[in-house]
C-alpha positions as CSV (number, residue, x, y, z in Angstrom):
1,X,6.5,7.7,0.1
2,X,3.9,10.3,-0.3
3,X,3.5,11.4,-4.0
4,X,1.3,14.3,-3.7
5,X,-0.7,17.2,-1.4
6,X,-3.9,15.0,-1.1
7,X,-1.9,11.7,-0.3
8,X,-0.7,13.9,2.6
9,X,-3.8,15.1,3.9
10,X,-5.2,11.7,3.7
11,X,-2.3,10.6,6.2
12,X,-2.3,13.4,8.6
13,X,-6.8,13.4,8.9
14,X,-6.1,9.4,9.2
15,X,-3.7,10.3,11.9
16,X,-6.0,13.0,13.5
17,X,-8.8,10.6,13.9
18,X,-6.7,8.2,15.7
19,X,-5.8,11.0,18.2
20,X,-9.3,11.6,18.9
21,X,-10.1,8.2,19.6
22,X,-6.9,8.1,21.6
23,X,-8.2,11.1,23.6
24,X,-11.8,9.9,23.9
25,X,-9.8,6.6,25.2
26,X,-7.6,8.5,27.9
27,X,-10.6,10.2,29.1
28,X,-12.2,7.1,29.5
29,X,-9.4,5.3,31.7
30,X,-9.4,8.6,33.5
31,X,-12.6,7.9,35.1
32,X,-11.7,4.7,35.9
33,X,-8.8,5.7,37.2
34,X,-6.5,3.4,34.9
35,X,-2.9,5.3,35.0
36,X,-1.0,2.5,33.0
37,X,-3.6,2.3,30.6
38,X,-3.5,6.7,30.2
39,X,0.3,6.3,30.2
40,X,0.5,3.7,27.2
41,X,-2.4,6.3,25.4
42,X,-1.0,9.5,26.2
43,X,2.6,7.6,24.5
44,X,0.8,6.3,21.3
45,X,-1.2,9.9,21.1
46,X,2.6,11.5,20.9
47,X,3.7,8.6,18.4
48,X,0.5,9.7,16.4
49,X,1.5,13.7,16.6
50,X,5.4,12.7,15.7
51,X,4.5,10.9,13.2
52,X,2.5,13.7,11.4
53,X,5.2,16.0,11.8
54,X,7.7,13.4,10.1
55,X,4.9,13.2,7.4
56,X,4.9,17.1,6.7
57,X,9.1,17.3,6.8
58,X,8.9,14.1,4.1
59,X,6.5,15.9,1.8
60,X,8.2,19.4,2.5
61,X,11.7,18.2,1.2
62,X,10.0,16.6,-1.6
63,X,8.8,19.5,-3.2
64,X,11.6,21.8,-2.2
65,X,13.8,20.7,-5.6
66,X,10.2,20.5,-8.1
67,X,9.8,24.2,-7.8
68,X,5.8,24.1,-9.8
69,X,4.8,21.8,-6.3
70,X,6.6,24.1,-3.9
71,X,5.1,27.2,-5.5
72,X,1.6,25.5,-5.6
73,X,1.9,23.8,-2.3
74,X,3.9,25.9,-0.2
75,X,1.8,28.3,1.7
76,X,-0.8,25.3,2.7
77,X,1.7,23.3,3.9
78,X,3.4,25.9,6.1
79,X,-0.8,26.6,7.0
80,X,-0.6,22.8,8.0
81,X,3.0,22.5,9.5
82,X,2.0,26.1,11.8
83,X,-1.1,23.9,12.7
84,X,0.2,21.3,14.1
85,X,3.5,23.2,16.3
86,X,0.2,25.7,17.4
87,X,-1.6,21.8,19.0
88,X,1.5,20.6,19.8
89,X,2.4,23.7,22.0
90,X,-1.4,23.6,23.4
91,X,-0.7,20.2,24.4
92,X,2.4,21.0,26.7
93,X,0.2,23.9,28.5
94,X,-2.6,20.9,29.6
């Protein structure tokens, strides 16, 4: 359960730094031209990007009945939630 804003940003830069290193891996087994290894990355790099989006839907209906939260945290975490449909979009144009 995520109790607050910064437990949720903790997650989600946790999550992002696993999705670099996923990336930095799937570039690696590119070169050697390792397509079951890319496959199994490429599915735990969308895992890593569903999960995110399951932790900003958790935290969002949270704080939509504690109206102080919602009114504090609102706008970032529509900033954060627009983020991450923005990188998920990108990713389908690759």
């Amino acid at each position: 359960m995520i109790h607050n804003f910064q437990e949720l940003l903790i997650l989600v830069n946790h999550c992002n730094n696993q999705i670099v290193s996923l990336k930095a891996e799937i570039k690696y087994a590119e070169w050697k031209s390792d397509f079951k290894k890319i496959a199994e990355l490429g599915a735990k790099e969308t895992l890593l990007q569903i999960k995110i989006k399951e932790y900003i839907n958790t935290y969002k209906s949270k704080i939509e009945n504690n109206y102080l939260e919602s009114r504090i945290f609102g706008s970032k975490l529509s900033i954060l939630e627009n983020h991450y449909q923005i990188e998920k979009q990108q990713l389908w144009r690759k």
